[in-house]
Each structure stands twice: as C-alpha cells, then as structure tokens.
N, C-alpha and C positions, 0 to 999 in steps of 0.2 A: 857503537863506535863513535857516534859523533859525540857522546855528553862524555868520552873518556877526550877528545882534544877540547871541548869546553871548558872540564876541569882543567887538563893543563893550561890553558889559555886564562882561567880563573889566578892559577899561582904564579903562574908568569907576570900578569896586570899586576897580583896582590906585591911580588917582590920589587919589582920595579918602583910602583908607589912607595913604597917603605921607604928604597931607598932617595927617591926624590923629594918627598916630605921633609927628609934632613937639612936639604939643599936649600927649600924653600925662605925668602927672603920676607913673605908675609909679617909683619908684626904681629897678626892676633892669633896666626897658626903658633910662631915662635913662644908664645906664652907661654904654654902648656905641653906640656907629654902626649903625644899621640900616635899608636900605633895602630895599621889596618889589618884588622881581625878579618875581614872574610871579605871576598868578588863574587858577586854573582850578573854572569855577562847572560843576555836574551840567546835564544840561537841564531838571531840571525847577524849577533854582533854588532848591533849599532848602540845598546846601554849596557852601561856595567853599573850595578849597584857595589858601592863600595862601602862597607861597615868600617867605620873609624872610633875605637876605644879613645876616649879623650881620659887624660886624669884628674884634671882640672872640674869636678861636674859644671860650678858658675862659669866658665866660661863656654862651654859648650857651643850656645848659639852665636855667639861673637867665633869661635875659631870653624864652625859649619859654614859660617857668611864669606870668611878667609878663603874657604876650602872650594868653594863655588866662586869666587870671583878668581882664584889659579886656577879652573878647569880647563881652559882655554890652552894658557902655560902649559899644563901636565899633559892635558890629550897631546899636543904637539911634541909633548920631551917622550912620551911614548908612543908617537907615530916614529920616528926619528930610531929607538931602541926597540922595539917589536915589529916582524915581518907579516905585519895583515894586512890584507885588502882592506878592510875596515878597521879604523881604530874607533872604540865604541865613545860613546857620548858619556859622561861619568855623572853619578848621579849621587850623591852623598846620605849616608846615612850615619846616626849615631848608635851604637852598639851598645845595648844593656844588659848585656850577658852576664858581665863581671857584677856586677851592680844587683840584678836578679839572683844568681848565684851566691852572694855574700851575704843576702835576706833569706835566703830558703835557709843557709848553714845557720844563722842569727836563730830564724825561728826552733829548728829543730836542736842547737844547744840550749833552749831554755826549756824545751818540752821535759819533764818530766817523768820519765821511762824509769822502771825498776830495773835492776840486774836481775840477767835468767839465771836461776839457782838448779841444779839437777834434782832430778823429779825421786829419786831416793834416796839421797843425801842421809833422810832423817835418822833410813834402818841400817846406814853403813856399807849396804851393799850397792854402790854405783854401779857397776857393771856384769852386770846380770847374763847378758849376752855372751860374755868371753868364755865364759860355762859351755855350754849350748854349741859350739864350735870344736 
C-alpha cells in the first residue's frame, strides 16, 4: 500500500515540475528543451530524485547547475501546490534513457541479420501441417 501512494506522490512531483520548469526564469534552464522523465521519492519523503531529459547534450551540466540553484524556488512552489507533511529535498539527475536507447537501435540497424526463409520453401510444399489436421 504505501509504494502504491509513493508512486502517486512520484507523478504528482514529476507533473507539477514539468509544469514549473516552463515558468522557470533561469537563463541556462531556458536554453534548452527539457522534460522530467522520471521521480523517484525515499519512503520517508525527505528526497526525490528527479531524472531530467535535456536536448541540448552540451549544455547539460550548465542547465543541472540552473536546476540546483531553483531548488529552493521549486521545493517552495511545491510546498505551496502539494498537501505533504514533507516536501522532499530535490535532487537532480540527467536521464540517458533516450540517448542509451538511440545507440542500442544504431547498433542493431547496422548488424547484419539474414531474412528467415521457410524451411521448405525449396520442395513447394510450405505447409505441411494443414494436411495432418
């Protein structure tokens, strides 16, 4: 029961940031595209890891430095919008999902794989089975 209100308390943090991010008057967040892929809060609710996709990859560590110097700003704009005893501490992460994922498809469209041909093809009789039925 409790990691089912964690999770909501995950989506609830992650919607809220999305939409504050927008707001955000930061110059080095403003640079760039950024959306929060994933919240991961402690149980006891004092961190929340928050994964942030940037699109920008060079600017990355200039808009993480952005993102940690509003923490302050955001914990308080979601103290203010969420009903918790604790609002958790925000802890910034950069998301490589997309980035990891775009490398594994890279790899495996260059791999070299043959098309599967039917295994009787040669003697004309494909289906052998539909007999037998």
């Amino acid at each position: 029961m409790a990691s089912n209100r964690i999770g909501r308390i995950n989506e609830e943090i992650q919607r809220e940031l999305s939409e504050l991010l927008r707001s955000l008057k930061d110059p080095r967040v403003q640079k760039t595209m950024i959306s929060v892929t994933r919240v991961d809060t402690t149980n006891d609710l004092r961190y929340a890891k928050v994964y942030v996709s940037i699109y920008d990859k060079d600017l990355s560590k200039e808009v993480l430095k952005g993102l940690k110097s509003s923490g302050g700003y955001l914990r308080h704009e979601l103290a203010e919008r969420l009903s918790l005893r604790y609002t958790p501490e925000l802890v910034w992460e950069e998301d490589n999902s997309i980035t990891y994922g775009a490398r594994v498809l890279d790899i495996l469209s260059k791999l070299d794989i043959p098309a599967d041909e039917p295994e009787n093809a040669e003697d004309g009789n494909c289906d052998e089975n539909a007999d037998a039925e």
